[in-house]
C-alpha positions as CSV (number, residue, x, y, z in Angstrom):
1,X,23.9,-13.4,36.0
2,X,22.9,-16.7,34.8
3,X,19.8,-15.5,33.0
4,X,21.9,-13.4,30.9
5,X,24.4,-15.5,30.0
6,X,21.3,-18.1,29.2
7,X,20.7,-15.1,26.6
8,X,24.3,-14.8,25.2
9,X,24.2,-19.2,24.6
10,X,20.7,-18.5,22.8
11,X,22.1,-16.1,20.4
12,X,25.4,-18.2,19.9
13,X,23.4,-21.1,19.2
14,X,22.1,-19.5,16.7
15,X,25.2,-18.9,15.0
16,X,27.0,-22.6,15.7
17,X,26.4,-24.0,12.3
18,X,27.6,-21.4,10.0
19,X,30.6,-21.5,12.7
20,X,30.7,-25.0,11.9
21,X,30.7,-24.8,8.1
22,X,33.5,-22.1,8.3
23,X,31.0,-19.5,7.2
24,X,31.9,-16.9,10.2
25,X,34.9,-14.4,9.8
26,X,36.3,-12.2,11.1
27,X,34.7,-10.5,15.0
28,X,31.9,-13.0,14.5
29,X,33.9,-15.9,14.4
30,X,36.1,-14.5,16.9
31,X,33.0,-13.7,19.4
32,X,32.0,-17.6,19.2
33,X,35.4,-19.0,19.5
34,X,36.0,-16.4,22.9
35,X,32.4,-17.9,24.3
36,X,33.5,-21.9,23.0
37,X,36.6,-21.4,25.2
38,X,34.5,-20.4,28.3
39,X,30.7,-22.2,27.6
40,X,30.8,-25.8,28.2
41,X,27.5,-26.0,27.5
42,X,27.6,-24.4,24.0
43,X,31.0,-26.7,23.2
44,X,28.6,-29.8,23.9
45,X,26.5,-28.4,21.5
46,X,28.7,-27.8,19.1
47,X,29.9,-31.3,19.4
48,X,26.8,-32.8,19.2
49,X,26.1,-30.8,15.9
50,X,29.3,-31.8,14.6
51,X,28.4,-35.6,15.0
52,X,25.4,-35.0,13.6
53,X,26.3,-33.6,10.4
54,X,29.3,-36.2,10.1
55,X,26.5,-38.7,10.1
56,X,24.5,-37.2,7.8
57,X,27.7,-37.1,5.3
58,X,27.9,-40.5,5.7
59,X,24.2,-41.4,4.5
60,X,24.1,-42.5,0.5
61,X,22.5,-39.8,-1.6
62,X,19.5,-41.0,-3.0
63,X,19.4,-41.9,-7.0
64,X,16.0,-41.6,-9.0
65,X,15.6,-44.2,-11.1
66,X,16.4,-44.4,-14.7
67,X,13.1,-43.8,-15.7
68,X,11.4,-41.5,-12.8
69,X,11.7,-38.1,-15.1
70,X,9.9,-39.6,-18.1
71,X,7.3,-41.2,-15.8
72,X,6.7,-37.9,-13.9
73,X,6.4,-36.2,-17.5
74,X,3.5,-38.6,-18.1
75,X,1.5,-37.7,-15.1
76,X,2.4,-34.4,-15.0
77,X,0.9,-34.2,-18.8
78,X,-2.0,-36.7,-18.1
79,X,-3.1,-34.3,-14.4
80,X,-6.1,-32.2,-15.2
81,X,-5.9,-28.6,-16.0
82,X,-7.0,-26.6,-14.0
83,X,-10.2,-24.6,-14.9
84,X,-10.5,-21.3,-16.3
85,X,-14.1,-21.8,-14.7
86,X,-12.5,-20.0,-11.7
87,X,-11.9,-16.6,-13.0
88,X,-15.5,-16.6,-14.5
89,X,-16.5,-17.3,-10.2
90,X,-14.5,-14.0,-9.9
91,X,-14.9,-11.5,-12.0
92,X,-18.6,-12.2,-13.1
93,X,-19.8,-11.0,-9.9
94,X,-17.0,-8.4,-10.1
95,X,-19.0,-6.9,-13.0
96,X,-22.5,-7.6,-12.5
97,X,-21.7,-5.3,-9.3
98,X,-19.7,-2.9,-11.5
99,X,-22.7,-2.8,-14.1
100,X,-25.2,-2.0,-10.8
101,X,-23.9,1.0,-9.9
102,X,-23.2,2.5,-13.2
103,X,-26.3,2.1,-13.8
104,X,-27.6,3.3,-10.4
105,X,-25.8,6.8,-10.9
106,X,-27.0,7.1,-14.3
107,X,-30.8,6.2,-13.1
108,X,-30.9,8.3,-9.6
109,X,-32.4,11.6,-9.6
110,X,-29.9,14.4,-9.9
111,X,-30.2,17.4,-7.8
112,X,-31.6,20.6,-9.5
113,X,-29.9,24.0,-8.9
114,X,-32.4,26.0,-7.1
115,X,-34.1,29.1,-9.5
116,X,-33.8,32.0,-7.9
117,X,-35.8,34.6,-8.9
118,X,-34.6,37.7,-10.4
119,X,-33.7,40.5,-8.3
120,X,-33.9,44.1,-9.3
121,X,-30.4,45.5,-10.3
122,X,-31.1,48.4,-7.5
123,X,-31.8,46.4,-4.7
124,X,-29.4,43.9,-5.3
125,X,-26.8,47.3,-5.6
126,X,-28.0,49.0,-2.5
127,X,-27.6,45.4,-0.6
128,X,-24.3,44.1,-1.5
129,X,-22.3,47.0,-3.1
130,X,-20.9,50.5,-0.8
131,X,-20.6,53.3,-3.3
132,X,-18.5,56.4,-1.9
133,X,-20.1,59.8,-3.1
134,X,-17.2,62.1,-3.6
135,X,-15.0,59.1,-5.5
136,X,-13.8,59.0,-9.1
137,X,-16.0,55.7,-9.6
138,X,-19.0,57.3,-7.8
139,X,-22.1,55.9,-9.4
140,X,-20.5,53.1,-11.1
141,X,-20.9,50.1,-10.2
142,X,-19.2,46.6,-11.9
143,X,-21.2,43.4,-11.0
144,X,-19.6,39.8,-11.6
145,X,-19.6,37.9,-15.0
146,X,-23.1,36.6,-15.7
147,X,-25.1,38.7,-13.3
148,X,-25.9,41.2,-15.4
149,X,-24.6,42.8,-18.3
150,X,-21.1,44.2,-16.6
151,X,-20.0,46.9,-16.1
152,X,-23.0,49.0,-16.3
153,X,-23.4,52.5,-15.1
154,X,-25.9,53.2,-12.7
155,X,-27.5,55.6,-11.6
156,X,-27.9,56.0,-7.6
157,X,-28.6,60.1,-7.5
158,X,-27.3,63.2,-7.9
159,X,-23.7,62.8,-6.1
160,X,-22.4,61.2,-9.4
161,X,-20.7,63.1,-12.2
């Protein structure tokens, strides 16, 4: 039981300085008030945060001096630039790499398209083409664009018309 009320203090804790600075409303600041009430341990904390930021209230707020903003002007204009040497470190390596392989793929050999020999109109007919005998189209035959000169009638015999 302990190890989950340890958890339910953890997440309050969380939560005990907007609590403080009236930030919580509503069932959030209801939840934490409910646990205050029963926690001991989480209304010592909230005490000891409470003292802690009274204290702090009652530090003086430190004032620059009349003339910090001019002086920090001055050094702020008399620092050195920085470079524009960097982006030459970059991006010349960027493009001496970038020039490489353009010129590589421009340079390497491309691969030919293999010459095939030319094939008889026949065979190539009689090896990829079925031609029905007793068929309106019987003894024509259409070959693809750029075979041959398409459509072009064959002849494969006597069964045609």
């Amino acid at each position: 039981m302990r190890v989950d009320q340890d958890k339910v203090c953890e997440r309050l804790r969380t939560e005990l300085q907007d609590y403080l600075d009236g930030r919580l409303h509503g069932a959030r600041e209801r939840r934490v008030q409910e646990h205050l009430e029963g926690c001991p341990l989480c209304r010592r904390e909230l005490e000891d945060l409470s003292c802690l930021v009274a204290a702090m209230q009652e530090l003086p707020t430190p004032r620059p001096s009349a003339d910090f903003w001019p002086r920090l002007q001055a050094r702020l204009a008399a620092a050195p630039r920085p470079s524009s040497a960097w982006k030459l470190r970059v991006w010349l390596p960027a493009a001496v790499v970038a020039a490489a392989l353009v010129l590589l793929a421009l340079l390497l050999p491309r691969p030919q398209q293999p010459v095939l020999p030319p094939v008889p109109l026949e065979s190539y007919v009689s090896e990829h083409f079925f031609v029905a005998g007793n068929h309106a189209m019987s003894g024509r035959v259409f070959l693809p664009p750029g075979l041959q000169q398409a459509p072009r009638r064959v002849d494969l015999g006597d069964d045609g018309p």
